[in-house]
C-alpha positions as CSV (number, residue, x, y, z in Angstrom):
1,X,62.2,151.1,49.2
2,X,63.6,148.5,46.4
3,X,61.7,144.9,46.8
4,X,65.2,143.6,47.2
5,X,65.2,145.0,50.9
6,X,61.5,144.5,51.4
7,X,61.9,140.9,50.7
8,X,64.8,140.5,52.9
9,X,63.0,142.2,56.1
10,X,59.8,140.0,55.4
11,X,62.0,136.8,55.2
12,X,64.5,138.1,58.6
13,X,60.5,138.8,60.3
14,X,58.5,135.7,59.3
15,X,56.1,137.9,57.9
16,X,54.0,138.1,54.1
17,X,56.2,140.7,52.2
18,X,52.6,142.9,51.4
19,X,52.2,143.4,55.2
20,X,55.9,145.0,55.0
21,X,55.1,146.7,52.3
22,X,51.7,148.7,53.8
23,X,54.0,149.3,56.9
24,X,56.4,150.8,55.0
25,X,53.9,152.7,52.9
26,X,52.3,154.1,56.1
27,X,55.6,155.5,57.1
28,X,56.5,156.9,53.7
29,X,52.6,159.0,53.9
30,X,53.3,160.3,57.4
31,X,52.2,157.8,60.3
32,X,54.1,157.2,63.2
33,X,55.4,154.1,64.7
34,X,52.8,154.5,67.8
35,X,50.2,155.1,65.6
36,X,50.4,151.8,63.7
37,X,51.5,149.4,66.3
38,X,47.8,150.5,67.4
39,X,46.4,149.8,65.0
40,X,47.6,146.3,64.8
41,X,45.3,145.8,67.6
């Protein structure tokens, strides 16, 4: 995904662009949406 649109989804969320950037990752390798929102616990 370009930084363009990484930037602009950290900056609509708040959030440090790296933390969008490992979600993103972890999507691209395989995990699934469940599977990280537990890990954020």
């Amino acid at each position: 995904m370009s930084d363009k649109i990484i930037n602009a989804i950290a900056n609509e969320l708040n959030v440090k662009v790296i933390q969008v950037s490992q979600a993103v990752q972890m999507l691209d390798d395989g995990s699934t949406v469940f599977f990280i929102l537990r890990l954020r616990k």
